[in-house]
C-alpha positions in Angstrom: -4.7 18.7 -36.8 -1.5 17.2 -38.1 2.0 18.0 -36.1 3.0 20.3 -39.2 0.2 22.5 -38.0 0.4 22.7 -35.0 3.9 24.0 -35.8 2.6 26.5 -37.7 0.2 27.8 -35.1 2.6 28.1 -32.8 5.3 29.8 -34.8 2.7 32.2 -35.9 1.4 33.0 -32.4 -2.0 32.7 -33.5 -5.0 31.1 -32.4 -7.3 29.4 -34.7 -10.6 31.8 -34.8 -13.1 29.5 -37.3 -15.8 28.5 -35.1 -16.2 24.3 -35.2 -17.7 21.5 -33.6 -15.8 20.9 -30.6 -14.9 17.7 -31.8 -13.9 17.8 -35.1 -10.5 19.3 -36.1 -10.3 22.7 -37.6 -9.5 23.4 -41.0 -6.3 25.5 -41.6 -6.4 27.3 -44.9 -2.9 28.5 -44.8 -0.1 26.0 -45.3 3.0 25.9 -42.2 5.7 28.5 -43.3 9.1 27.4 -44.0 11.3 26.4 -40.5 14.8 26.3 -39.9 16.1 22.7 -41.2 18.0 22.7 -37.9 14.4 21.6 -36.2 12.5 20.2 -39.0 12.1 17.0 -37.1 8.5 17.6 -37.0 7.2 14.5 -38.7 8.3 11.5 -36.3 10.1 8.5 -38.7 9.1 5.1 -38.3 12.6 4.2 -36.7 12.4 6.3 -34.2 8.8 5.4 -33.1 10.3 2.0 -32.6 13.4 3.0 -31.2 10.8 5.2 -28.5 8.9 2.4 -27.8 12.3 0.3 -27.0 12.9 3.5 -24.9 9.6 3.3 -23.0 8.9 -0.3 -22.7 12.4 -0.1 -20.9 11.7 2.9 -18.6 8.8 1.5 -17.1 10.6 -1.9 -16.5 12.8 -0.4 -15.0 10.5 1.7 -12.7 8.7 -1.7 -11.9 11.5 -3.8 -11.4 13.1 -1.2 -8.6 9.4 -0.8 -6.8 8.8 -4.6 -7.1 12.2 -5.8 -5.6 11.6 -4.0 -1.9 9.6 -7.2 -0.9 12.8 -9.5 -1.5 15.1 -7.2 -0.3 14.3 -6.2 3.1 13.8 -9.6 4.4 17.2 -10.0 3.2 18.9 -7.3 4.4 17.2 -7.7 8.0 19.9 -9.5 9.2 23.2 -7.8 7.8 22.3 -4.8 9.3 20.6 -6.3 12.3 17.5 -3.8 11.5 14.6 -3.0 13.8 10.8 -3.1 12.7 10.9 1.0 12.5 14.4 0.4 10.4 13.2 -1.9 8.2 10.0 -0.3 7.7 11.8 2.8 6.3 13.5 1.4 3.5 10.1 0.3 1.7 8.7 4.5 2.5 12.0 5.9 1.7 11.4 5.3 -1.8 8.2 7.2 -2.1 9.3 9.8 -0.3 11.8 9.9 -2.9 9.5 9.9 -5.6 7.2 12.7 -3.8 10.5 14.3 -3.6 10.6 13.7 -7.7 7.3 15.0 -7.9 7.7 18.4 -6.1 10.7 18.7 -8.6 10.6 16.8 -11.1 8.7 19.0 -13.1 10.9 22.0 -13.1 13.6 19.6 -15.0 11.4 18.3 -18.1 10.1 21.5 -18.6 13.3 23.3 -17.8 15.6 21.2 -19.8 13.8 19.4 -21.8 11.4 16.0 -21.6 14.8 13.7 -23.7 17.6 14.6 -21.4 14.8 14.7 -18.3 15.1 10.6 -19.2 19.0 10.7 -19.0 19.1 12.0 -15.9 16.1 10.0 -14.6 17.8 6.6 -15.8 21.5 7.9 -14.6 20.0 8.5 -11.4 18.5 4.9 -11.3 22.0 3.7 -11.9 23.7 4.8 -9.3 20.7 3.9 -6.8 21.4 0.5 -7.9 24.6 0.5 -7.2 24.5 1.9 -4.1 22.2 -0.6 -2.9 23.7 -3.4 -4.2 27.2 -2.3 -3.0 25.9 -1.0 0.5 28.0 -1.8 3.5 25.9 0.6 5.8 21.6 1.4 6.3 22.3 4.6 5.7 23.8 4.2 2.1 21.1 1.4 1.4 18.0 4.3 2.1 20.1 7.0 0.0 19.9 3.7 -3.2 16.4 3.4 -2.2 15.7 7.2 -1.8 17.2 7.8 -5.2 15.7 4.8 -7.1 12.4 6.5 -6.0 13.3 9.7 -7.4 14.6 8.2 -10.7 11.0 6.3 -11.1 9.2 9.1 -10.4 10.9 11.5 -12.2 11.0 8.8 -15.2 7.3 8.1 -15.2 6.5 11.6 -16.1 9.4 12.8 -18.4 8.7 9.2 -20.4 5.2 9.5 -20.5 5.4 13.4 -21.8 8.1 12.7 -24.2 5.6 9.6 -25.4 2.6 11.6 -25.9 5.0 15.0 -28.0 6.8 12.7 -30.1 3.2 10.2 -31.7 1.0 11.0 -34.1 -2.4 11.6 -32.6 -3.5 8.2 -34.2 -1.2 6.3 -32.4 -0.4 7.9 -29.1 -2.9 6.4 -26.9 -0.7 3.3 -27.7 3.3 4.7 -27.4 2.2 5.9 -23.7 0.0 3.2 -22.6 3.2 0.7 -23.3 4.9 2.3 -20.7 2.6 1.2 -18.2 3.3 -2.2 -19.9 6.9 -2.3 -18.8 6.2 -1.8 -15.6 3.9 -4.1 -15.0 6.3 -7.2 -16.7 9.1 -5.2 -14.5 7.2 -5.5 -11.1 6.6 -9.2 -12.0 10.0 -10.2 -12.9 12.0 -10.1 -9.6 9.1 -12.2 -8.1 9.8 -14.8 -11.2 13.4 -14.4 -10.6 12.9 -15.5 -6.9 10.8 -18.9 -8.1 13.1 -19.8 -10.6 16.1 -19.7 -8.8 17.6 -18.6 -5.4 19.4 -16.1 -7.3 21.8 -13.3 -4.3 19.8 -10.0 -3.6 22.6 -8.0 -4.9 22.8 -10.2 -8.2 19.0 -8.6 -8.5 19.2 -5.6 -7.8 22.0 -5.0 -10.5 19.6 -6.4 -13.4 18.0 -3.1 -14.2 21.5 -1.3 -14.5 21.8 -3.7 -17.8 18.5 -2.4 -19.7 18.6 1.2 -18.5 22.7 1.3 -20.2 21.5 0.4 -23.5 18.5 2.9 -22.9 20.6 5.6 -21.9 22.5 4.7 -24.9 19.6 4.7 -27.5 18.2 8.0 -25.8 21.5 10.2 -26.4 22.9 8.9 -29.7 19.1 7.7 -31.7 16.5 9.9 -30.4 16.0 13.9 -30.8 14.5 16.2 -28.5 10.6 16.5 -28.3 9.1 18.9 -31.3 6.5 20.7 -28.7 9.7 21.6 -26.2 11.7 22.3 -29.4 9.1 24.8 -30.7 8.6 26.2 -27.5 12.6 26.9 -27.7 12.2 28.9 -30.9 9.3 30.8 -29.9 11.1 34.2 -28.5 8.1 35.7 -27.8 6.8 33.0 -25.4 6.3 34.3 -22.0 6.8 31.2 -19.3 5.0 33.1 -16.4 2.2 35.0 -18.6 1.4 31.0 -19.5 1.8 29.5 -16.7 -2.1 29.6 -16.7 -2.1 27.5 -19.1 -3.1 24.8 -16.3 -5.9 25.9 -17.4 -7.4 29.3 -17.7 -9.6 29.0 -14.8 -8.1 25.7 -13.2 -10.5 23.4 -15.1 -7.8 20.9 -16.4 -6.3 20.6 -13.1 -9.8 19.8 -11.5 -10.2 17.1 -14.2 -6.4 15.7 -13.4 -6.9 15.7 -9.8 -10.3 14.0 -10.6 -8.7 11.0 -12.4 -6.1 10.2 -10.2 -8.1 10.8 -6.8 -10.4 7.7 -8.3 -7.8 5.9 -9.7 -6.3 5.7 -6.0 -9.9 5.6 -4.0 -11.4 2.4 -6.2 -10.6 -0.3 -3.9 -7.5 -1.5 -5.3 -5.4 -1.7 -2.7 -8.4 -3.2 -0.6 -8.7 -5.9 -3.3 -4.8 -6.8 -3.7 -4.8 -7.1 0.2 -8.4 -9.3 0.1 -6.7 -12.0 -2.4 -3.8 -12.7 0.3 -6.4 -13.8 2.5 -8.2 -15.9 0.3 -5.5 -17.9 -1.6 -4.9 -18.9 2.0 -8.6 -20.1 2.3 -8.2 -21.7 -1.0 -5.6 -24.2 0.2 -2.5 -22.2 -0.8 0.2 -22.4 1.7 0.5 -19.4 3.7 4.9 -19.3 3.0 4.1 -18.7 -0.9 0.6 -17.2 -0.8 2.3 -13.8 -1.2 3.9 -14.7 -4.2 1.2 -16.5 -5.7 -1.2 -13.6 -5.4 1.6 -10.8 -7.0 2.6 -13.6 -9.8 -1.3 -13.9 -10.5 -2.2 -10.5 -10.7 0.6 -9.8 -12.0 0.3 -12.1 -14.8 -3.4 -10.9 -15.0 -2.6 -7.0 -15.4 0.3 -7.3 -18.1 -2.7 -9.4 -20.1 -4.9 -6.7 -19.7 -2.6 -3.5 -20.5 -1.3 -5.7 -23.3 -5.2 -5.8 -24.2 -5.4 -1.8 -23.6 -2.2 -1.4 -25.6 -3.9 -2.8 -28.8 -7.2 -0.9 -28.7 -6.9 2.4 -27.0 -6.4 4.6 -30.0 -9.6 2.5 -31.7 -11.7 2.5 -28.9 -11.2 5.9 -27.2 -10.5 6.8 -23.5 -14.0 7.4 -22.9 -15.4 4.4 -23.3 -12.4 2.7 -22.4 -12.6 4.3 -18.9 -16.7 4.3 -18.8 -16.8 -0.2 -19.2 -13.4 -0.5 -16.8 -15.3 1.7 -14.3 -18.8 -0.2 -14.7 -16.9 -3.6 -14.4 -14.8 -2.6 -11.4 -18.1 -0.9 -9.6 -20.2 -4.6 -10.5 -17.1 -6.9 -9.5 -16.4 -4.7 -6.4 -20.6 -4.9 -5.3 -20.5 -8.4 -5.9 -17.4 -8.8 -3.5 -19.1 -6.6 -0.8 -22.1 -9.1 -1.4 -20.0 -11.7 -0.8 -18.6 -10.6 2.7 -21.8 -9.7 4.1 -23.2 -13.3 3.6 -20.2 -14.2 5.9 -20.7 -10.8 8.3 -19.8 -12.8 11.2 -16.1 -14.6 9.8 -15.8 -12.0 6.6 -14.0 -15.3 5.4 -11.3 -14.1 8.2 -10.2 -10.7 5.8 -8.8 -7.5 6.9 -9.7 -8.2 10.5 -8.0 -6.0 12.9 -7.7 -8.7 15.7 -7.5 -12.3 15.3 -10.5 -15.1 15.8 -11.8 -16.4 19.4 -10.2 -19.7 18.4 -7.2 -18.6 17.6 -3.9 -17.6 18.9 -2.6 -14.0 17.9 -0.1 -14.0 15.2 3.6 -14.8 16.2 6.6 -12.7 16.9 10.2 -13.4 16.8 13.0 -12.7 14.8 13.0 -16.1 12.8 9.2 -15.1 11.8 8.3 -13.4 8.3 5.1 -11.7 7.4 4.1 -10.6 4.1 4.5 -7.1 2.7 1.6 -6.9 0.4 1.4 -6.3 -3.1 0.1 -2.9 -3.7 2.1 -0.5 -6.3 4.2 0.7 -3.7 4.6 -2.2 -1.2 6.3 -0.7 2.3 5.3 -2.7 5.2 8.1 -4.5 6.4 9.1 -8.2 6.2 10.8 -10.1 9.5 8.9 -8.7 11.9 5.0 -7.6 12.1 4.1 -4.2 10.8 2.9 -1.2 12.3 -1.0 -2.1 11.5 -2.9 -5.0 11.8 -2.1 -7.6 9.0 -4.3 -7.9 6.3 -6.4 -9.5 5.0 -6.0 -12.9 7.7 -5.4 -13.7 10.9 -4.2 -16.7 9.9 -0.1 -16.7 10.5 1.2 -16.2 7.3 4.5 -18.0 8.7 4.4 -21.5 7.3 5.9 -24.6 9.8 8.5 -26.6 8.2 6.5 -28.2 6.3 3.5 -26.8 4.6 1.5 -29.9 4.5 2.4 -31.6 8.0 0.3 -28.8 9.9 -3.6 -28.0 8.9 -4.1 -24.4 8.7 -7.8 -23.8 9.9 -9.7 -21.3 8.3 -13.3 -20.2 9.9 -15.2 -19.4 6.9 -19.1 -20.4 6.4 -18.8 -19.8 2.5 -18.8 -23.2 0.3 -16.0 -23.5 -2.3 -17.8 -22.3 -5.0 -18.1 -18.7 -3.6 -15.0 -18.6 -2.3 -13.6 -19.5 -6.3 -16.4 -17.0 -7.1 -15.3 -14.4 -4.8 -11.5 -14.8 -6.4 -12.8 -14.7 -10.2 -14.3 -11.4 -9.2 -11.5 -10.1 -7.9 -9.9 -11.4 -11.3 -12.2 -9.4 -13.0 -11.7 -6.8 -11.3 -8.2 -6.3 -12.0 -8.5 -6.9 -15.8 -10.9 -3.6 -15.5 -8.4 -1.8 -13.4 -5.8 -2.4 -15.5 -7.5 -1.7 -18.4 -9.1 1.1 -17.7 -8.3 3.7 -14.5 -4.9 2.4 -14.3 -2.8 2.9 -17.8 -5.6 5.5 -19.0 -5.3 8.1 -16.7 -1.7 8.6 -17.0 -2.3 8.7 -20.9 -4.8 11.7 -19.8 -2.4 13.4 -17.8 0.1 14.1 -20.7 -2.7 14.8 -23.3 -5.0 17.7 -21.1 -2.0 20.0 -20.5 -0.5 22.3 -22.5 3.2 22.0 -23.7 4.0 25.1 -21.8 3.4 23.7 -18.4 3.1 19.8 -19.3 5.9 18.4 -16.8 5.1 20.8 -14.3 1.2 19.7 -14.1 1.8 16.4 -14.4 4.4 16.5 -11.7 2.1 18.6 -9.9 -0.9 16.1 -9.7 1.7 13.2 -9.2 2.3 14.1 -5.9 -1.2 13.5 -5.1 -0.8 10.2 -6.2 2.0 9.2 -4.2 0.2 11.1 -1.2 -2.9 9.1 -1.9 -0.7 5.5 -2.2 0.1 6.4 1.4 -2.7 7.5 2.9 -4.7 4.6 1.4 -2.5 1.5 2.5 -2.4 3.7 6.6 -6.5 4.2 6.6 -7.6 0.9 5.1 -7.7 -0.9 8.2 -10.0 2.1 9.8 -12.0 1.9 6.8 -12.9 -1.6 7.7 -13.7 -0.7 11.2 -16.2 2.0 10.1 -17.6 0.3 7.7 -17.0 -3.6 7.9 -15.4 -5.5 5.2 -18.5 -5.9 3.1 -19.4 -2.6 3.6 -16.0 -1.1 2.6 -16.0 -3.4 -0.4 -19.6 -1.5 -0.8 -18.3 1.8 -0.3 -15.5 1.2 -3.4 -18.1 0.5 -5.5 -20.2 3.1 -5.0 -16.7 5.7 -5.7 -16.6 3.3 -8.9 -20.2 4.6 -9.6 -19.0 8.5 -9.2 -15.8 8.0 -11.4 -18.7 6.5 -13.7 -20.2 9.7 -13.8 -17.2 11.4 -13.3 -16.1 11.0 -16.5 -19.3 10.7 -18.1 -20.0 14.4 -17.6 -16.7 16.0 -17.5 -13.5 14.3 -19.6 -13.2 15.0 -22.6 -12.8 12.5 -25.9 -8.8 13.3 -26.8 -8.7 10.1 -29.6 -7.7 10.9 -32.7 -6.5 14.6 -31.5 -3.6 16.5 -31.8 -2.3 18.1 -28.1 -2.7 21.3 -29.4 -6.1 21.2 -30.4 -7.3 19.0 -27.0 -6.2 21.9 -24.8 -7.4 24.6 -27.1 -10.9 22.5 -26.6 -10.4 22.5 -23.1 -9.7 26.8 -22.7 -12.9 27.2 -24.7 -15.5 24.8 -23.3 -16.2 25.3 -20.4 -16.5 22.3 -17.7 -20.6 23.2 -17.4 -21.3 23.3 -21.1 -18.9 20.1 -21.5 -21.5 18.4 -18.9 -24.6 19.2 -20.5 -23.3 18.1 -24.1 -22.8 15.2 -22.7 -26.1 14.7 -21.2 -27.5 15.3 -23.9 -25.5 12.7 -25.3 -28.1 9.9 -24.2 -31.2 9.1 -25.9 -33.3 10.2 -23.5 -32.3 13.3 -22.8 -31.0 14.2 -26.7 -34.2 16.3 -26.9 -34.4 17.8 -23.7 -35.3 21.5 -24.2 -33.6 22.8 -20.7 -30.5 21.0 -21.4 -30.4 22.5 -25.1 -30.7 26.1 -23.5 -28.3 25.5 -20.5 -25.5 24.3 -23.0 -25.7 27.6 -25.0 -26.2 29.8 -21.7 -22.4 28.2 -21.0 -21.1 28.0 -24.4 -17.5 30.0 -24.2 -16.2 30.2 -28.0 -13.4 32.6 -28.4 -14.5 34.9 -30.9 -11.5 37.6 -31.0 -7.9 36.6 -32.3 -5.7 35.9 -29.1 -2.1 35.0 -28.6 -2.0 31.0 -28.6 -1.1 30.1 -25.4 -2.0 26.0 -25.5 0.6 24.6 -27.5 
């Protein structure tokens, strides 16, 4: 169904009634009546599809840069404000609590005033966090920069991503939204290039991003209209925000599938796996001053490759499949890992141990010492001073002597080299899978399931789980470890690979090639149960089963009568 048309259902206040295939588009035998020419921006010009993708590519470097440039900044700041461990530990949280603060609200402003000047704000707001932190002669002012940088990413991430998915053809929206995610990875890796390159003043950094997000604001408000769907919604008088506020889903099906994604997308073994590599660059000979950086600037390097990669063929391949081979190479690279650590049960090549080896002296304390922060998407442990957890993954001081090579750094591990490269190419893998796969894909999801109605508000909505979940997993891995043991955690993540497997197997729907309106028209009228056994039947073996055939039309749910069309 092309844009026009779903204009025209929507203006009409009718829902289509021809019974079809629940994947293939409807036919509309009427042709769109005549519109205002006030909002006949309905058919999205080539300029302004670049122009948005200049506008998104910059929004999410923008949200990567500010999250990637907490590791540099609070070892730097330690000592002009003379900070304690709790102090400097709350500058790296204050910015998720300000984007779970973004999240609670966030959603309220792209729906309530719109998805184009939800990004204004958003990028205004980034701004004058900059500022603030840069400028900052007190830790209070320098947790109000952070706290509002977090709400500006936050509340970016989804206004962007919406505005993305309203404004593209169905052919090539997988694409325009998926390139956010792009930006963000090439802005998380650029302050860490910055550092290498040159010893360049934390304040000099932290006013970068004030550059690109001016000429975005700029290009936003002069260049670029307002969405169509929030435009149409605008015209439609009869539109009834709290009779539709349903439109979650009419029995809270969408919002199950949502929550689904992004529960997996946090509980895969990520964080466990970005934390792993820290450990084992240091086995590999990397000294333990720079193995922090190495391991972001690899996997960073790694996940803008892959994304790139996703970018290209998303809208050809589908999110299906796309999501089906990251999962089964994440589950396969993650097993293999687990393999790995239980051939060295006793050492666990020294990872994610919550005490230190018999031959070995506990790590050091002191105020000239510096431990690394990690490099998960929200890094918060502290730097200067050791963090409220055990560090992970080695017991191996990750404090360098004066000089790197004058002092041998021993490392009990009973794993020859070539596992131990092995065990790093897996984890290699693993993030060109992620980042393929569970990590740009299921925000392209988000924006596609809801309807236009409630789009910000849901998306917000199942945000907040995901910067809950970031918490919760970087505070629990540790315990994980204990329960479990390393290999056995590593184990465990593959096995929740395995159910996002089915996961989405059974239950989320094909949305390539698709306008909005007609994805979550398919999702009010199939239900989740006959969705599942379609699907089965799906695969050769079971494409004749007779039980399956007469469970999918037992749960068949076609709307028969005309209704008011309530998924935009």
């Amino acid at each position: 169904m092309s844009d026009d048309e779903d204009t025209s259902v929507l203006i009409d206040g009718k829902t289509e009634t021809k019974l079809t295939p629940i994947y293939k588009a409807p036919n509309i035998a009427h042709s769109p009546p005549k519109v205002d020419q006030n909002v006949s921006v309905f058919t999205v010009r080539n300029h302004c599809i670049v122009l948005s993708t200049t506008v998104a590519i910059l929004s999410g470097f923008e949200f990567g840069y500010d999250l990637g440039i907490c590791s540099y900044l609070v070892p730097n700041v330690k000592n002009v404000f003379q900070l304690t461990c709790q102090e400097e530990h709350m500058i790296g949280i204050s910015w998720i609590f300000g984007a779970l603060l973004a999240s609670v609200l966030g959603g309220l402003l792209v729906d309530g005033f719109g998805r184009k000047w939800a990004i204004v704000c958003s990028t205004s707001l980034m701004i004058i966090g900059s500022v603030l932190t840069a400028i900052t002669s007190s830790y209070t002012m320098l947790l109000i920069g952070r706290l509002m940088g977090g709400f500006s990413g936050a509340l970016c991430t989804v206004a962007q991503c919406v505005y993305s998915a309203e404004i593209s053809q169905e052919h090539h929206r997988g694409r325009l939204v998926t390139i956010y995610q792009l930006g963000a990875a090439l802005g998380f890796l650029t302050p860490t290039l910055a550092n290498v390159a040159c010893n360049i003043p934390w304040q000099v950094m932290v006013w970068i991003p004030v550059g690109p997000a001016l000429i975005q604001i700029s290009i936003v408000t002069i260049f670029l209209s307002e969405s169509p769907h929030f435009k149409l919604l605008q015209m439609s008088q009869s539109f009834d925000t709290k009779r539709y506020s349903c439109a979650v889903g009419s029995s809270w099906e969408t919002v199950f599938l949502a929550l689904g994604l992004v529960f997996f997308q946090q509980f895969t073994g990520r964080f466990a796996v970005l934390r792993y590599a820290h450990g084992l660059f240091a086995v590999l000979g990397v000294c333990p001053e720079t193995v922090a950086t190495v391991t972001t600037i690899t996997f960073s390097f790694v996940k803008v490759c892959a994304i790139c990669l996703c970018v290209c063929v998303i809208d050809r391949l589908g999110r299906r499949p796309a999501l089906i081979l990251g999962g089964t190479c994440m589950m396969t690279s993650l097993a293999l890992i687990g393999v790995l650590c239980a051939m060295e049960e006793s050492h666990a090549l020294g990872l994610l141990r919550p005490g230190v080896c018999d031959d070995h002296t506990p790590l050091p304390t002191g105020d000239g010492l510096h431990y690394s922060s990690g490099t998960g998407l929200a890094p918060m442990l502290p730097t200067g001073a050791p963090p409220p957890f055990p560090l992970l993954p080695t017991p191996v001081p990750l404090v360098a002597p004066q000089n790197c090579e004058e002092e041998d750094i021993p490392i009990p591990s009973n794993l020859p080299p070539s596992l131990q490269y092995l065990a790093l190419f897996t984890m290699l893998c693993y993030e060109v899978a992620y980042s393929f796969s569970l990590g740009p894909v299921t925000w392209l999801l988000l924006v596609e399931i809801f309807p236009a109605a409630v789009r910000g508000k849901s998306v917000s909505m199942v945000c907040t789980l995901y910067w809950l979940a970031d918490l919760l997993v970087g505070t629990t891995l540790v315990h994980v470890v204990h329960a479990f043991t390393l290999g056995g955690a590593f184990l465990m993540y593959s096995v929740m690979c395995l159910n996002a497997i089915i996961f989405v197997f059974l239950f989320i729907p094909e949305t390539r090639a698709k306008s909005l309106h007609l994805i979550a028209q398919e999702l009010k009228n199939m239900s989740s149960k006959n969705r599942m056994f379609q699907n089965l039947q799906a695969l050769p073996c079971l494409s004749k089963n007779e039980w399956l055939q007469q469970k999918s039309m037992q749960y068949r749910q076609v709307a028969h009568s005309v209704a008011e069309s309530a998924v935009i």
